[in-house]
Residue frames relative to the residue before (quaternion, step in Angstrom):
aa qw qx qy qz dx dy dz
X 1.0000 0.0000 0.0000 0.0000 0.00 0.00 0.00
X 0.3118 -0.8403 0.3858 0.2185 3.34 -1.04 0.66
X 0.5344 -0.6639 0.3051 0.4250 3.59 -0.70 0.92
X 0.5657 0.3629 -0.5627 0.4813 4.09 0.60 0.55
X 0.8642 0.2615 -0.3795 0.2019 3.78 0.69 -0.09
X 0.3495 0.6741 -0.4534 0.4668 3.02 1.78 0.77
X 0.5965 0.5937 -0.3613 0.4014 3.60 1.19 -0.89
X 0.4941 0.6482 -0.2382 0.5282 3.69 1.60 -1.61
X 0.8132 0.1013 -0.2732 0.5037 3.70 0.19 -0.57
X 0.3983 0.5661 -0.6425 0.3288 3.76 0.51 0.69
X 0.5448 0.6771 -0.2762 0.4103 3.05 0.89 -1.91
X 0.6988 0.4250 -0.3017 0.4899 4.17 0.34 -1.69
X 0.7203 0.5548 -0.2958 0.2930 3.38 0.51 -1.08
X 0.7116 0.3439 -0.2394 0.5639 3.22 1.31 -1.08
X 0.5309 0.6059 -0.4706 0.3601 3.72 0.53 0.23
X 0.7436 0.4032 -0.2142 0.4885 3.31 1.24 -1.23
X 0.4863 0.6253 -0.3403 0.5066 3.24 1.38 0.16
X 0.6795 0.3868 -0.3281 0.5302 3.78 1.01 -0.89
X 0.6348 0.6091 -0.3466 0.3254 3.29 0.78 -0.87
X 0.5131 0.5962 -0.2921 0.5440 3.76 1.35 -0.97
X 0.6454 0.5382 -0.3577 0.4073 3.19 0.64 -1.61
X 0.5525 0.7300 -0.2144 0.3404 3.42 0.78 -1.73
X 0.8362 0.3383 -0.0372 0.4300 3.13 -0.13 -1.91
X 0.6086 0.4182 -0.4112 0.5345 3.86 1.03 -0.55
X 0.6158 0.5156 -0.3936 0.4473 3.96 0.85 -0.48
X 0.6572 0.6144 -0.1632 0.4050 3.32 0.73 -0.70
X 0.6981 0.5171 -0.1748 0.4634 3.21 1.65 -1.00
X 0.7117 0.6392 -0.0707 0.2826 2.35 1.73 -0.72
X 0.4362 0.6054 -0.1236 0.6542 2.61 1.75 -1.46
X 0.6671 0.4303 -0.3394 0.5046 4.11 0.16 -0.63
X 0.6449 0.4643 -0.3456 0.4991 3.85 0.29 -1.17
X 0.6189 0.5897 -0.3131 0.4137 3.74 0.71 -1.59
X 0.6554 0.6714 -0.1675 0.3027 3.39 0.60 -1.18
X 0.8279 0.3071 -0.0273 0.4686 2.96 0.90 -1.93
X 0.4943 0.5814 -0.3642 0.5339 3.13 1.55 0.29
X 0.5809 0.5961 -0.3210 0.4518 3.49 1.04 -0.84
X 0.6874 0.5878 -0.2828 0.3194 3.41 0.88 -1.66
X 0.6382 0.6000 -0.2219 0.4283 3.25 1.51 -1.68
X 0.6058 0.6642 -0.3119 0.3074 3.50 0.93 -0.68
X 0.4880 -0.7343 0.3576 0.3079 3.39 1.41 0.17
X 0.2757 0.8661 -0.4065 0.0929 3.71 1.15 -0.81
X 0.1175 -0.8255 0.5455 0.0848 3.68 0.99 -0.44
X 0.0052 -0.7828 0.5326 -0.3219 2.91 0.12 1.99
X 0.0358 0.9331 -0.2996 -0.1959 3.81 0.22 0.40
X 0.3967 0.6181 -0.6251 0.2642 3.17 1.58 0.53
X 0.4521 -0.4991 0.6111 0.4159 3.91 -1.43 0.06
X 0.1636 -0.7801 0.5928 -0.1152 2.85 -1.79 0.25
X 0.5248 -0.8011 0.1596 0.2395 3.09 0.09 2.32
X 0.7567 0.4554 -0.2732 0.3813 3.87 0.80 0.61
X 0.3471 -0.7975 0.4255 0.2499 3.63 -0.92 0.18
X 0.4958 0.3590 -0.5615 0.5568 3.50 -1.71 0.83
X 0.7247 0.3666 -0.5157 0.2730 2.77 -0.50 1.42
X 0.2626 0.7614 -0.4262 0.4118 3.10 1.97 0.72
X 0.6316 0.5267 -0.4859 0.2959 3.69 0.55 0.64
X 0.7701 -0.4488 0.2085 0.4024 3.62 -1.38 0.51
X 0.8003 0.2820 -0.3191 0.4221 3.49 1.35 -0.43
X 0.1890 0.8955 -0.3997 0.0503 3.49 0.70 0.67
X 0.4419 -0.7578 0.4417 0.1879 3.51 -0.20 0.49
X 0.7322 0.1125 0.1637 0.6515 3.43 1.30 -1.00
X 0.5201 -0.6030 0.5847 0.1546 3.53 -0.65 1.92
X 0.4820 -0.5264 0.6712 0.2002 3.57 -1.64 0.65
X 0.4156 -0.6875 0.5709 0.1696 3.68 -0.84 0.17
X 0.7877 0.0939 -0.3299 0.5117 3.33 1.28 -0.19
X 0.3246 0.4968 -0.6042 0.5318 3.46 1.10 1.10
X 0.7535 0.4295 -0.3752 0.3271 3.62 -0.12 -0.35
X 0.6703 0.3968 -0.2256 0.5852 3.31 1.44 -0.78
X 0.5417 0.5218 -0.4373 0.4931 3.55 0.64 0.71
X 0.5879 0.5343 -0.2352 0.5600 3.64 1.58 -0.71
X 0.6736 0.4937 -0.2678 0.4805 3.27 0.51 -1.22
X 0.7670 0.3577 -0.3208 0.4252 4.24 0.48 -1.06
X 0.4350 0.7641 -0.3155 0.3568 3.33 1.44 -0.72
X 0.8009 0.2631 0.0452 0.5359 3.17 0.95 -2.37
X 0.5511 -0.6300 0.4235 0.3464 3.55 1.15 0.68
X 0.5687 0.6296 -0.4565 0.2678 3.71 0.69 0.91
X 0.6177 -0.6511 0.2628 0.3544 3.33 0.13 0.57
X 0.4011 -0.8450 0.2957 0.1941 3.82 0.41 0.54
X 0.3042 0.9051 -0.2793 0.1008 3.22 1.75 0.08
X 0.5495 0.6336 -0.2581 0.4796 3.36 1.41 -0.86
X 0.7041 0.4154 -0.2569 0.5155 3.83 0.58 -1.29
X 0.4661 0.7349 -0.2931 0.3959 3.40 1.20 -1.37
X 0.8592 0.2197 -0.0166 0.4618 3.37 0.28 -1.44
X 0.6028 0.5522 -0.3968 0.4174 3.31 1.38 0.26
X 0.4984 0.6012 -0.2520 0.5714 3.25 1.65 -0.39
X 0.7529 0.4384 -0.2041 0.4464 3.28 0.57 -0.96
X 0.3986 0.7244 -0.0586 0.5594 3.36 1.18 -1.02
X 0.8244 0.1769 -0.0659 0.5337 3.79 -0.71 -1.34
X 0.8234 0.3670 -0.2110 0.3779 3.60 0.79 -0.76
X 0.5591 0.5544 -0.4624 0.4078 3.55 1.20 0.14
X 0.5367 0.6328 -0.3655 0.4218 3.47 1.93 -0.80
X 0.9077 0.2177 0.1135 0.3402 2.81 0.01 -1.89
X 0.1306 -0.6813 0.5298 0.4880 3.44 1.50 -0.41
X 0.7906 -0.4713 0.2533 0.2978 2.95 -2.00 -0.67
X 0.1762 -0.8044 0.5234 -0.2189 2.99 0.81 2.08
X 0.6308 0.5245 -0.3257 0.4700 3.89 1.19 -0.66
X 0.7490 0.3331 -0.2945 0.4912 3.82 1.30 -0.81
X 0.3613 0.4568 -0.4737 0.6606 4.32 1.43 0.46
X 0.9576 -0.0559 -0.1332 0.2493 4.14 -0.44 -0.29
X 0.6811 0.4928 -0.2481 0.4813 3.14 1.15 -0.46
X 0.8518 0.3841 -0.2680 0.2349 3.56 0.63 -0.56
X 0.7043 -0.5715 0.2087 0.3658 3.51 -0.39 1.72
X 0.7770 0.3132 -0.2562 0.4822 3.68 0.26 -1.55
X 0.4664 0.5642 -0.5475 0.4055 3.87 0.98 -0.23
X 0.6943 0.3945 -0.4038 0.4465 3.56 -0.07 -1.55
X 0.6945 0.3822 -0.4364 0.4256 4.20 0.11 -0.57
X 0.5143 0.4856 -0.5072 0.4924 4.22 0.81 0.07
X 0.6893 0.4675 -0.3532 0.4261 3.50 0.72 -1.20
X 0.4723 0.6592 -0.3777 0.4470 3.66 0.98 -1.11
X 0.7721 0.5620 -0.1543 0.2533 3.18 0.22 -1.72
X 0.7270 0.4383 -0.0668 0.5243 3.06 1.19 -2.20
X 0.5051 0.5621 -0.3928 0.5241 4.45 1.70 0.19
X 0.8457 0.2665 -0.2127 0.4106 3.21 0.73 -1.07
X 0.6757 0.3097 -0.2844 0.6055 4.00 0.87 -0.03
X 0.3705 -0.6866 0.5939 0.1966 4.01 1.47 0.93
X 0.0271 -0.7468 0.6501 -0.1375 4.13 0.00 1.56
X 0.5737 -0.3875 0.5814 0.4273 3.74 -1.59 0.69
X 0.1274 -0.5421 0.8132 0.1690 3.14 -1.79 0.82
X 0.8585 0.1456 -0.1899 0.4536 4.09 0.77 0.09
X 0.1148 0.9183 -0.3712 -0.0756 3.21 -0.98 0.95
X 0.5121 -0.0643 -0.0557 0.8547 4.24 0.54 0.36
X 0.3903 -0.5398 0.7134 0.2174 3.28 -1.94 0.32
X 0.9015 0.1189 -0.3096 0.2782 3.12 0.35 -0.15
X 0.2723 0.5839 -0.5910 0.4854 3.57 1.46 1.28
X 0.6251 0.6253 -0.3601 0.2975 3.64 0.86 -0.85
X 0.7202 0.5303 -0.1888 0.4056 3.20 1.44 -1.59
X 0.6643 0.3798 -0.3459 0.5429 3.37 1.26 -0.79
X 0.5592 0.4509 -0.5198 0.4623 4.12 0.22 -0.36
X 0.5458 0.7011 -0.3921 0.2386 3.30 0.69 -0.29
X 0.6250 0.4310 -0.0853 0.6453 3.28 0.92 -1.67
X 0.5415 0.6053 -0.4539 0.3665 4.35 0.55 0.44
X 0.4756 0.6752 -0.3208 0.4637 3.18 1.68 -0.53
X 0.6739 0.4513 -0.2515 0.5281 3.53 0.82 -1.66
X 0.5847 0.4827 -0.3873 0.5245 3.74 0.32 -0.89
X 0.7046 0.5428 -0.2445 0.3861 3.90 0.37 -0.38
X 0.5503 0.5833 -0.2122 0.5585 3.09 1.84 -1.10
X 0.7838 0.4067 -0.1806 0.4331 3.38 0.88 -1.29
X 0.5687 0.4952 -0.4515 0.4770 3.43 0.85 -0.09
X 0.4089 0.7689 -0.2823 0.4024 3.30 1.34 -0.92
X 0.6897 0.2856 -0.0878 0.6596 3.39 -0.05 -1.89
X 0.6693 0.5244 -0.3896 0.3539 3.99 -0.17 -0.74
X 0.7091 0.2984 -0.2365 0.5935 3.72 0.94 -0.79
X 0.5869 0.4664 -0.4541 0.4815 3.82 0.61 -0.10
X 0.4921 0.6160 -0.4319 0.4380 3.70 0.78 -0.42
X 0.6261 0.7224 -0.0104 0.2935 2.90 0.45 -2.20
X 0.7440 0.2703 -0.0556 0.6085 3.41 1.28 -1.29
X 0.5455 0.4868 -0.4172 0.5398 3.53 1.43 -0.49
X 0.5884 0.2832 -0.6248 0.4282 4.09 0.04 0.33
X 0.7347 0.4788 -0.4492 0.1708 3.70 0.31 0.00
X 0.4906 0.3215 -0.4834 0.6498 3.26 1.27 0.94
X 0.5080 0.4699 -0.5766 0.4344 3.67 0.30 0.72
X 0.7059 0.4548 -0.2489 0.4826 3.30 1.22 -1.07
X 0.3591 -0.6375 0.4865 0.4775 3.78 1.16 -0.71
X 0.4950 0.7670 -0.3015 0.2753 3.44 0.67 0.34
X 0.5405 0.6896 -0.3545 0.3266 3.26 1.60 -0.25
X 0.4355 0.7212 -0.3232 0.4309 3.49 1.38 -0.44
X 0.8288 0.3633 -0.1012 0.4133 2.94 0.28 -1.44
X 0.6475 0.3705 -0.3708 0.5531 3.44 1.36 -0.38
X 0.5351 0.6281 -0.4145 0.3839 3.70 1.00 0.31
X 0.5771 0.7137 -0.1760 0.3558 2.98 1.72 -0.93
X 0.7391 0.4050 -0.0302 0.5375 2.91 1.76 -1.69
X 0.6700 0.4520 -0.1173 0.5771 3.60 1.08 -0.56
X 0.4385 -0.6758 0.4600 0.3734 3.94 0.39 -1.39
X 0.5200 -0.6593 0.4072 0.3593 3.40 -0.95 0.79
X 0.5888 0.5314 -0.4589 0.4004 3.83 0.75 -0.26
X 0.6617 0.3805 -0.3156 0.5637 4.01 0.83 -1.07
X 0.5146 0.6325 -0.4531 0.3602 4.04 0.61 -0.53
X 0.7220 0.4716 -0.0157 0.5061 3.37 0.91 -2.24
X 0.8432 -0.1463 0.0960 0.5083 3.42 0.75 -1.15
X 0.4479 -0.7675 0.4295 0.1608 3.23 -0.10 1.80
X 0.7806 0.3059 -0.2356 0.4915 3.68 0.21 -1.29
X 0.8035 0.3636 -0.3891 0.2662 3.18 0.19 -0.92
X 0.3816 0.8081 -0.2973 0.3361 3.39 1.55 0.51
X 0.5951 0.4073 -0.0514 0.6909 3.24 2.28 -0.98
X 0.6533 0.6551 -0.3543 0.1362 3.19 0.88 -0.89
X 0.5332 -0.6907 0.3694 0.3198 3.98 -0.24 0.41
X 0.5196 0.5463 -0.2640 0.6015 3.45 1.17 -0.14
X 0.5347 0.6202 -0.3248 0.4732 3.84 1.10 -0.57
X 0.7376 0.5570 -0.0502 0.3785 2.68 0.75 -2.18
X 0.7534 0.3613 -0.2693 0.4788 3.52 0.81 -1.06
X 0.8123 0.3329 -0.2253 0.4226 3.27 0.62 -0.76
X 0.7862 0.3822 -0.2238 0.4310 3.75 1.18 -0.23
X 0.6134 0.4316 -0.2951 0.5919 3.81 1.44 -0.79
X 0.8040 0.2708 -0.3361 0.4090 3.50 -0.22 -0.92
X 0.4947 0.4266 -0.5763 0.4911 4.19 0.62 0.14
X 0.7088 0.5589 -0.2549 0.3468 3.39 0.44 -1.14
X 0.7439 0.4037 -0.2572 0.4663 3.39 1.15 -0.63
X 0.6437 0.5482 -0.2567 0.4682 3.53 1.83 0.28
X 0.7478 0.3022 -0.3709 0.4603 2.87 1.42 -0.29
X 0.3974 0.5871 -0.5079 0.4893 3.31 1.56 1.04
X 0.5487 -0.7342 0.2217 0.3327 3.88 0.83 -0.59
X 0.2701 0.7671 -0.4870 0.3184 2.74 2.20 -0.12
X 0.8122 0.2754 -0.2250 0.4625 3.62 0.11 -1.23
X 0.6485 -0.3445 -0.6669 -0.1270 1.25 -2.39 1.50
X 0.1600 0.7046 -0.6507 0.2338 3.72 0.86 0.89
X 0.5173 -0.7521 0.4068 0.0351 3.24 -0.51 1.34
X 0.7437 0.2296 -0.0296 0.6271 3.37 1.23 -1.57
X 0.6559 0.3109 -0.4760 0.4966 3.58 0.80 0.83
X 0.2883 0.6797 -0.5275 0.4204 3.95 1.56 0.55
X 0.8046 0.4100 -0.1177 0.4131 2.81 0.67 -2.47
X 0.5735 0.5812 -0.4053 0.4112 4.05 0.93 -0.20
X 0.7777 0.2929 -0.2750 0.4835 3.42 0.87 -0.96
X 0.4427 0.6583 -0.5467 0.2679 3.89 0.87 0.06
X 0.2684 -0.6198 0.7359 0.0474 3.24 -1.37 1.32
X 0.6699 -0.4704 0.4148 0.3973 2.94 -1.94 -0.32
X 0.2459 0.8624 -0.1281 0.4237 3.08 1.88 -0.82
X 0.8204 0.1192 -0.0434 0.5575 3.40 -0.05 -1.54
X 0.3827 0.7053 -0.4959 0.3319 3.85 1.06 -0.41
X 0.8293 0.4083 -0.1409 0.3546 2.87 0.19 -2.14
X 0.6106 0.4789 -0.3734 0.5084 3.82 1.54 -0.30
X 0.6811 0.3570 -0.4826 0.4192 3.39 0.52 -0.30
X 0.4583 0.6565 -0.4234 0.4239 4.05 1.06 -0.73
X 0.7980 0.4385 -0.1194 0.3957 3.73 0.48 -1.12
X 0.7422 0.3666 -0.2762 0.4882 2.84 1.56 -0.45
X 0.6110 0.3718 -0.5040 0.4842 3.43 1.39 0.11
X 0.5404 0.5712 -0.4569 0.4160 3.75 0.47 -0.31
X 0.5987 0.4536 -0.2362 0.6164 3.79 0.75 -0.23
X 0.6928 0.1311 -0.3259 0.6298 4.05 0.38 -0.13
X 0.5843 0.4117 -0.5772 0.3950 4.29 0.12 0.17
X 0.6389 0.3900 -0.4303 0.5045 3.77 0.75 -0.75
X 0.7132 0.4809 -0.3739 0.3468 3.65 0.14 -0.72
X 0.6612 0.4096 -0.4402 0.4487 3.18 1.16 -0.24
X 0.5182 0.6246 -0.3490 0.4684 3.79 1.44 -0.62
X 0.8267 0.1987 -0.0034 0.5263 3.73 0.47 -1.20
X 0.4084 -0.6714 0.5260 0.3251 4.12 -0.56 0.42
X 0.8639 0.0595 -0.0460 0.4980 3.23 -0.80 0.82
X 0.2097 0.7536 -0.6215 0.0425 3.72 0.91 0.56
X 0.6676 0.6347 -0.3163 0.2268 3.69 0.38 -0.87
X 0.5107 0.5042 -0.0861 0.6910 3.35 2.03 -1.46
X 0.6716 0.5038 -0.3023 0.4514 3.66 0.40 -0.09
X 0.8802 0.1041 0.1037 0.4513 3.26 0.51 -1.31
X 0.8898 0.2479 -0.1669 0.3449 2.84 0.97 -0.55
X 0.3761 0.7711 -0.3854 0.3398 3.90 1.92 -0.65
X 0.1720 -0.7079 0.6538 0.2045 3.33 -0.96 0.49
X 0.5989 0.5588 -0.2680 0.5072 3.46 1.32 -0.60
X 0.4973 0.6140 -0.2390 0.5644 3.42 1.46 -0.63
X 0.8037 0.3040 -0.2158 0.4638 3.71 0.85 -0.62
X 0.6503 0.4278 -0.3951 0.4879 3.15 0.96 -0.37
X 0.4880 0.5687 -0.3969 0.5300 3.96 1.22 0.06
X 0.7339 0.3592 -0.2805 0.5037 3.53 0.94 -0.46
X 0.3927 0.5941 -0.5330 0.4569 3.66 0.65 -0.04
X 0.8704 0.1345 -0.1259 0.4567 3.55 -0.16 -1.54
X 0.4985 0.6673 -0.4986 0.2400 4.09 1.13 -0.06
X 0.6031 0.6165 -0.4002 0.3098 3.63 1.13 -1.40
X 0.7677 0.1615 -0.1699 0.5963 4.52 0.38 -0.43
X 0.1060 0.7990 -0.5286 0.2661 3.54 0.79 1.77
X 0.5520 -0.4508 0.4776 0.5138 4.10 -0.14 0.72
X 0.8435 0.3224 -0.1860 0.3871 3.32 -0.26 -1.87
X 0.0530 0.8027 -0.5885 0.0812 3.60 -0.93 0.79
X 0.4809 -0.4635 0.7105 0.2217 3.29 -1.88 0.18
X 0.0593 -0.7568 0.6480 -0.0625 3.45 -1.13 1.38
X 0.3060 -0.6625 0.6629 0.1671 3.71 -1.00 0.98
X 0.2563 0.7292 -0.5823 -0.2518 3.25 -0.96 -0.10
X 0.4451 -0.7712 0.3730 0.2608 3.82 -0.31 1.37
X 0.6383 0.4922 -0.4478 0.3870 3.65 0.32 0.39
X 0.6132 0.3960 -0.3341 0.5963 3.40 1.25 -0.15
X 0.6691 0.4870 -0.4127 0.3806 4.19 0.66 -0.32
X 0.2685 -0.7043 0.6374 0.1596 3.62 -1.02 0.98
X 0.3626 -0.7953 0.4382 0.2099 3.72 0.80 -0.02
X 0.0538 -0.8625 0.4324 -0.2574 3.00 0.92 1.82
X 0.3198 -0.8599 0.2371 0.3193 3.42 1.45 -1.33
X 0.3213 0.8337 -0.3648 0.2619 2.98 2.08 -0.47
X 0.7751 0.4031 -0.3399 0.3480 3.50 0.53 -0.64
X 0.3200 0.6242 -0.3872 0.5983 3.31 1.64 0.18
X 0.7497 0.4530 -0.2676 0.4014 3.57 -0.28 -1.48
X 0.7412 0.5726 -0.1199 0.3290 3.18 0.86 -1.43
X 0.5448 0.7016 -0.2448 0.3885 3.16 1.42 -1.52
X 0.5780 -0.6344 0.4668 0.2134 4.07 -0.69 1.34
X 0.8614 0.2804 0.0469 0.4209 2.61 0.57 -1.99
X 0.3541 -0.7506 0.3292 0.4503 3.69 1.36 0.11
X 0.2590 0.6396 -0.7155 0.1092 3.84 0.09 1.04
X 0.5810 -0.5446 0.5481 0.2559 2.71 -2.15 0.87
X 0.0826 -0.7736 0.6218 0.0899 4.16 0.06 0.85
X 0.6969 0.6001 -0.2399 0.3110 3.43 0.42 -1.17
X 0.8720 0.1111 -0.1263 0.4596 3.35 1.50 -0.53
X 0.1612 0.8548 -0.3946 0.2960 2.70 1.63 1.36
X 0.4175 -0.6638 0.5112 0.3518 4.04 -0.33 0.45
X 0.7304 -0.5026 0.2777 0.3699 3.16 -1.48 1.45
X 0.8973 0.1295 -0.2406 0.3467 3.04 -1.62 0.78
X 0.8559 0.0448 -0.1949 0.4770 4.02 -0.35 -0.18
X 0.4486 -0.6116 0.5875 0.2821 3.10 -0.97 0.68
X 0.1818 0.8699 -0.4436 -0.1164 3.78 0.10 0.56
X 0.0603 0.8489 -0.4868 0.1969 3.33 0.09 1.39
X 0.1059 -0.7821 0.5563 0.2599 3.84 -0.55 0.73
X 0.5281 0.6702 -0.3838 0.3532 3.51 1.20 0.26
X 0.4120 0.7633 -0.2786 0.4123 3.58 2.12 -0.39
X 0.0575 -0.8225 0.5574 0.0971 3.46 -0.02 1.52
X 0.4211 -0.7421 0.3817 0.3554 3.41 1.41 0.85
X 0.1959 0.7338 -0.6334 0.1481 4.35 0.55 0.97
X 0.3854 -0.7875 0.4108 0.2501 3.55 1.28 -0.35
X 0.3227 0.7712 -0.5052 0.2144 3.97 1.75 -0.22
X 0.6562 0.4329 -0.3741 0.4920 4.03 0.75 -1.62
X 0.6832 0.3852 -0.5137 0.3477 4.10 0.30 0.03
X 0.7984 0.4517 -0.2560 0.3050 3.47 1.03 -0.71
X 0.4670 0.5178 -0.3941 0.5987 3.16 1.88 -0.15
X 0.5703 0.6392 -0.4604 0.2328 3.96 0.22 -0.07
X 0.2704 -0.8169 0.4895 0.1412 3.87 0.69 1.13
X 0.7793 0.2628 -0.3088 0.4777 3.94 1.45 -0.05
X 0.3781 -0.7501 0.4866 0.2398 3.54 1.27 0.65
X 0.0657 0.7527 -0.6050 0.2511 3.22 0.92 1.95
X 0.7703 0.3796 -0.1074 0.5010 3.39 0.98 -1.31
X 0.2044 -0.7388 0.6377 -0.0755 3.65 -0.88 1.03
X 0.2414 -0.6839 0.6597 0.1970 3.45 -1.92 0.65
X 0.0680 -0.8874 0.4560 0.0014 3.25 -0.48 1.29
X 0.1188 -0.7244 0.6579 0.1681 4.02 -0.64 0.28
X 0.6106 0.3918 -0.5402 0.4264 3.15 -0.70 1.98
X 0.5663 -0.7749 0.2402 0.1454 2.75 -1.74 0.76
X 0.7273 -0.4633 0.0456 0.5043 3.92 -0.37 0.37
């Protein structure tokens, strides 16, 4: 064997080593989390991610709070700047480890082995559905803010519920559902009594449980389908994530253009033909795998600016 291709499989060997390393941190740091969240702790800064809309949460959602706040005609500054704020630092380093319904996509996309790539250019347009989500979002929170202009929100709480009244999406949202109806419906007893599931189903809870399994079959089909296509909270993290301090760095004299970080990439970014130096992607859920799978430490984590 020669000593450039004995060197070639050190290089593989230690990559697939960091990567392990990687992914068992990562798992961790997620599990760690969602245990924190559950812990009730009543923390009130918000916090740039979602699933955590359940009775024990430790830490408000940022866009559950900023759905309350335009509703009730309060200025949104707090979430505002937590978004802004967490994501000029770190980009969206909070949806790669911290955020609950990610780690269950990732769950999802290990055990049913999901596409991490699929057409480039279904990808690019499903892409830009997320924002279109955002805006219906803000568009129907308006919408409900004239009914406390009108004094009317009561009463349409009355008829509808105070969660869809206060917060419209996160009211449907699948991340709600997993982490806030179905605990909530066990430690009421419905679950897994079968015929007191099927007594208290509404139309209501239908359409949450529908959304929420359609949302874990794609996620198990596609990596990250939810953070891809569909997060409104996910988009408003990308707005300010893409000229984040913290970055991914290429440098092209050390890449042999192998592609792994392509292959590898969750969320399908194009790394490999990114122009020299930043990876500048607002789609970068910053998990960091395409640096640790790189066997020529082309790619780097870097805190600085462009």
């Amino acid at each position: 064997m020669s000593k450039k291709k004995a060197k070639l499989e050190d290089f593989h060997r230690r990559s697939i080593v960091r990567l392990n390393v990687l992914r068992a941190i990562r798992l961790t740091v997620q599990i760690s989390f969602l245990v924190v969240a559950n812990l009730a702790l009543s923390i009130a800064f918000p916090l740039p991610i979602i699933g955590l809309s359940y009775p024990w949460t430790s830490f408000p959602s940022a866009l559950d709070m900023l759905q309350i706040m335009i509703i009730l005609l309060v200025p949104p500054l707090l979430p505002l700047a937590s978004i802004v704020f967490f994501n000029v630092i770190l980009g969206r380093i909070f949806c790669g480890w911290l955020c609950p319904f990610g780690f269950v996509q990732d769950l999802a996309a290990y055990l049913f082995n999901a596409k991490r790539f699929i057409s480039s250019r279904i990808d690019h347009n499903l892409k830009f559905f997320k924002y279109i989500v955002l805006i219906i979002v803000l568009l129907t929170c308006l919408a409900f803010a004239n009914l406390t202009i009108t004094n009317t929100l009561d009463l349409f709480a009355q008829n509808y519920g105070r969660g869809i009244a206060i917060m419209p999406f996160t009211a449907i949202a699948p991340d709600a559902t997993l982490f806030g109806t179905i605990p909530l419906l066990f430690s009421l007893g419905i679950l897994p009594n079968a015929d007191k599931l099927l007594s208290s189903l509404n139309t209501a809870l239908f359409i949450r449980y529908f959304i929420l399994v359609i949302v874990l079959v794609l996620a198990a089909r596609i990596s990250r389908f939810w953070c891809r296509y569909v997060c409104p909270m996910g988009s408003l993290n990308a707005i300010f994530s893409s000229k984040s301090i913290l970055g991914i760095y290429r440098s092209v004299g050390k890449c042999d253009e192998c592609g792994l970080c392509n292959k590898i990439c969750p969320v399908q970014i194009d790394v490999i033909n990114a122009k020299i130096g930043r990876i500048d992607s607002k789609e970068c859920i910053m998990c960091f795998e395409c640096v640790a799978a790189c066997h020529t430490d082309a790619l780097s984590i870097t805190f600085k600016k462009r």
